[in-house]
N, C-alpha and C positions, 0 to 999 in steps of 0.2 A: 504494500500500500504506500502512494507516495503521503510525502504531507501535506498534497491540495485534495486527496480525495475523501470524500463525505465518510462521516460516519456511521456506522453500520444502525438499525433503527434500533436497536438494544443499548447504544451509548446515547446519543442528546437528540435522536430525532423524535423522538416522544413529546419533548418539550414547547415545539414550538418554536417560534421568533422568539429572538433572548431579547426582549425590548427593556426588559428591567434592568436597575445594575447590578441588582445580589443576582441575577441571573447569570452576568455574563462575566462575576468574578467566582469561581471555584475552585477549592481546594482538592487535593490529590487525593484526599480518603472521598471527598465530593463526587469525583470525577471515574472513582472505584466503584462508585457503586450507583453511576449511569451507567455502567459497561465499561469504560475506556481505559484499556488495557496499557500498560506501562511502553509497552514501544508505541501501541498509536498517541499517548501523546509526547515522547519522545520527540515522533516524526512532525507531530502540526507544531512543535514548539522550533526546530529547524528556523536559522536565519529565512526571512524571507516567509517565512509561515503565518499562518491564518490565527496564531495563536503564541501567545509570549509567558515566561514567568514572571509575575508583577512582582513577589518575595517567593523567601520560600516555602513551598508546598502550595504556592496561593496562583494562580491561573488568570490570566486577562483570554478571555474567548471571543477576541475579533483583532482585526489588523493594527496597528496603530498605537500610540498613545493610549494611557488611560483619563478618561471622565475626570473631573472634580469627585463626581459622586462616586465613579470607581475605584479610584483611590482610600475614599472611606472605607468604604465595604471592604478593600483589599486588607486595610488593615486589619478592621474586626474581625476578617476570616483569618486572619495570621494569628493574633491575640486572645481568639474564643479557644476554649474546650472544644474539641471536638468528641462527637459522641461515642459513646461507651460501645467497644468490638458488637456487633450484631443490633444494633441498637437502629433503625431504618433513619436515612437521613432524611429530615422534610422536603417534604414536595416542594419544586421550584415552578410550580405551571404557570403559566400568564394570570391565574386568578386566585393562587395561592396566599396563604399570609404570608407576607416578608417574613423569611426567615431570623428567630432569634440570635443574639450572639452571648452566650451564657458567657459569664466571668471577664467582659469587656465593655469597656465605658469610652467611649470619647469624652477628652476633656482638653482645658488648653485653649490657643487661639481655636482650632479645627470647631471646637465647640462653640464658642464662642461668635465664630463666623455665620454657625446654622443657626444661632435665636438670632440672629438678624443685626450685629453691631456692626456699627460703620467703623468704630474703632481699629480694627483689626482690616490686617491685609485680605486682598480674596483668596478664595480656600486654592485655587489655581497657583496663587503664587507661593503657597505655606512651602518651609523648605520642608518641614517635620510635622506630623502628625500625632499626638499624644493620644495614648491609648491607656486608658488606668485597669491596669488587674490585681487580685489578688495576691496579698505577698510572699505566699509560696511559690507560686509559679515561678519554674526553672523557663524563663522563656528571653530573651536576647534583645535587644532594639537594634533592629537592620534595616536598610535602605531609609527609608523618609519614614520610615515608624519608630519611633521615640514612646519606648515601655514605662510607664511609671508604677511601681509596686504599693500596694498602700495597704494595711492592715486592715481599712476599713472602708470594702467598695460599695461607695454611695447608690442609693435607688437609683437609674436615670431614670431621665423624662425623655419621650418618642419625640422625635422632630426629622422630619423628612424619614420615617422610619428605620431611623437609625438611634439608637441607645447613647443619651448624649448626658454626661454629668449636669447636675444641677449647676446655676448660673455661680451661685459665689464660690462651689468647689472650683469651677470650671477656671473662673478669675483668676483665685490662688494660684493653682497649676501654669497659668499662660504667667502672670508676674511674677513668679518663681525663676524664669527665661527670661524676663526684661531687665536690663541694667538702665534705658531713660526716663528722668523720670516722668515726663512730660507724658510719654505714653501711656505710662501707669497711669496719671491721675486721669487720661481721659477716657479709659477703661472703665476705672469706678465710678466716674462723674457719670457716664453713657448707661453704669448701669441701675445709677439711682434715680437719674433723670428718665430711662427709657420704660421705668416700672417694672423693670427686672426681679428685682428684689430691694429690700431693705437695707442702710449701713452694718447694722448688727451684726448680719448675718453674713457679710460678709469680713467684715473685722475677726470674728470667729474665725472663719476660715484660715485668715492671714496668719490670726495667732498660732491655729493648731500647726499651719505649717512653720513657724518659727520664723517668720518673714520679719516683723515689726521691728528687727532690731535695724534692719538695712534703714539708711535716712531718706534716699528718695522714696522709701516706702512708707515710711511713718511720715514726711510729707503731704503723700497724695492721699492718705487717710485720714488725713487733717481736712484738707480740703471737702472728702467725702462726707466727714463729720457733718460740716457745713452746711454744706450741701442739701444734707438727709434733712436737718432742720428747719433749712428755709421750704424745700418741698412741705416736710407736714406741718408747717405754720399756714403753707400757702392753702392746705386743704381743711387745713380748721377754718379758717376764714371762707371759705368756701361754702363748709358745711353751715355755719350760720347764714351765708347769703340767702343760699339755695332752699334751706329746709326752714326759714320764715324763725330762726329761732331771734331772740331778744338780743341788743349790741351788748357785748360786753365792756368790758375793761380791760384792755389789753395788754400782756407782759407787765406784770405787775409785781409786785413784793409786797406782803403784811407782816405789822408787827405789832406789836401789844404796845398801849400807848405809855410811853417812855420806860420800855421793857424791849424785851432780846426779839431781834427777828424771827420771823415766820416760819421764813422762805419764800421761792418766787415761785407766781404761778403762771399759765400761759393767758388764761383766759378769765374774769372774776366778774360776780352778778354781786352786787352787795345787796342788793333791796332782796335778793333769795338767798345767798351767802349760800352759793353754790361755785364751784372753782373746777376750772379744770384744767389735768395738768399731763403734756407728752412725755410719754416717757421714748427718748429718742438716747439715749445712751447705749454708746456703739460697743463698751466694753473697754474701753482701749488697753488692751496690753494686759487683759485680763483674762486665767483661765477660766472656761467655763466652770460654774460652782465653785471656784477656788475661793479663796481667804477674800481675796480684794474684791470680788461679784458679792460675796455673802457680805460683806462692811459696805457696800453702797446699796443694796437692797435695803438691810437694816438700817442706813439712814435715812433713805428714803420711805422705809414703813414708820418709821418714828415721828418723821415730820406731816405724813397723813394722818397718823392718830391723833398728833396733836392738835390737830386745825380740827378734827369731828368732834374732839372733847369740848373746844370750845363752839359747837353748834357749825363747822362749817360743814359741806357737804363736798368732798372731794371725788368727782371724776374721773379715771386713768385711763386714757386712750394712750394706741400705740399705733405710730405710722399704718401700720398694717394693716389695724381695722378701722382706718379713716380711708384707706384704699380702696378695701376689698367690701366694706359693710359701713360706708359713710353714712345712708341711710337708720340704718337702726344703731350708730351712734347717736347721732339725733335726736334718735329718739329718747335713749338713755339719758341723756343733756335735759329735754322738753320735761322728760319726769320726775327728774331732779330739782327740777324749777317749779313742775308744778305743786310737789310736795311739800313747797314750802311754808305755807301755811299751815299747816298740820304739825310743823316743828317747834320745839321751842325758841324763842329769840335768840340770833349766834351773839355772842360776846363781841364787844365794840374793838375793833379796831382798826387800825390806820391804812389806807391802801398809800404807796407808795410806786410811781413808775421805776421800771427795773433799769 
């Protein structure tokens, strides 16, 4: 058989038009068990052949270069598990489910590029592809696949049907690779600004990977800090526009009159002595549940008890759910307010701008 001539109907003529790209990327145990017997693909992989190897054991099954999106798939087909001896490999028909890639995550710019940031180069130009597994995995970083091993491999989320880390894992990973810092900051500004996700949660990330000590990285999460604040200032303000609640008093400070301060709050009804306060703190350079979360929680429950002891009514919202459930914040807010008469009178004190 030369290597221009077809394959026998027992190897890939069953299939179809390979119009998909997990179709027309497959691996050698893939390609065992269409039929294709180790010299026929020898023979189509032949200079000049209808067929190349993208890594290895991983297959490009048409002429030419590979896809942007072939490239992806080639890696998760290099970085998955493949399945267990006798175990059938899923169907690749034209109407099949995209095949899963067990124990592979895209993460990284490659990630990064598929929720849609302008930030990042196009996925055409990435020189490397990060791939996150498992940290046992005895497995290699070859050609434009860059392996990263991690103890603890995140849910993805589906996008272009492909298995892509969550946005702040994702971050971490690609500014892990960045030394400018300009690019950093416009990474996390894109991704607080683009509704991505939240500062916190991505400060988390930064810390588990041990990034924050780098300076243009504690920089651009200065900025992000920011950032994240003025967005949920911008949607408090909002939420009062919108949902008809009463003006308040804005960014404000109380304190007992000629006694010790309050604290600040963001938003303050005095005639209902109802307050309410973002909690937008990013963690900074703090473990999760560590010493230093557990001594800011606790001051911050301390100075909410105190303001209810003396009759105020403290609100906590959190970016997140003025995003995702502005609506029945509002609501929360509206019945705070309206409850006020049913309280007893809050204790007199001084509102001062913050």
């Amino acid at each position: 058989m030369t290597h221009n001539a077809p394959l026998s109907s027992r190897s890939l003529g069953h299939l179809g038009p390979l119009a998909e790209p997990h179709q027309r990327v497959l691996t050698t145990a893939q390609l065992r068990a269409h039929g294709v017997t180790a010299a026929e693909l020898s023979a189509r992989c032949r200079p000049g052949g209808p067929w190349s190897q993208l890594l290895p054991h991983v297959y490009l099954l048409h002429p030419g270069p590979p896809t942007s999106e072939e490239r992806l798939h080639g890696a998760l087909r290099y970085a998955a598990r493949e399945p267990a001896p006798g175990v059938p490999v899923q169907p690749t028909g034209r109407h099949a489910y995209r095949p899963p890639y067990p124990g592979a995550v895209l993460t990284g710019l490659a990630a990064l590029a598929l929720y849609g940031f302008t930030g990042t180069p196009p996925l055409a130009d990435l020189e490397h592809v990060d791939v996150l597994v498992p940290r046992q995995r005895r497995l290699r970083s070859t050609g434009y696949v860059r392996v990263l091993r991690t103890a603890d491999l995140p849910t993805p989320a589906t996008v272009t049907g492909l298995p892509v880390a969550p946005v702040p894992r994702a971050l971490a990973d690609a500014v892990a690779e960045l030394r400018d810092g300009a690019a950093v900051r416009r990474l996390l500004t894109e991704a607080v600004r683009g509704g991505h996700c939240e500062p916190a949660a991505v400060v988390r990330e930064l810390t588990d990977a041990k990034l924050l000590g780098l300076p243009h990285v504690v920089d651009a999460v200065d900025s992000l800090v920011a950032e994240g604040r003025a967005i949920a200032e911008s949607r408090l303000y909002r939420m009062v526009r919108e949902h008809g609640l009463p003006d308040p008093l804005w960014n404000v400070e109380l304190r007992l009159p000629g006694g010790p301060r309050l604290g600040a709050l963001d938003a303050y009804w005095p005639d209902q002595a109802v307050a309410v306060e973002l909690d937008t703190r990013a963690r900074h350079g703090h473990a999760e549940g560590g010493p230093d979360e557990e001594s800011e929680w606790s001051r911050h429950a301390r100075k909410r008890e105190h303001l209810e002891r003396l009759g105020i009514t403290v609100v906590h919202l959190t970016p997140r759910k003025l995003r995702d459930a502005m609506e029945q914040q509002a609501a929360v807010v509206r019945t705070a307010l309206m409850a006020a008469d049913d309280r007893e009178p809050a204790a007199y004190v001084v509102v001062l701008p913050r």
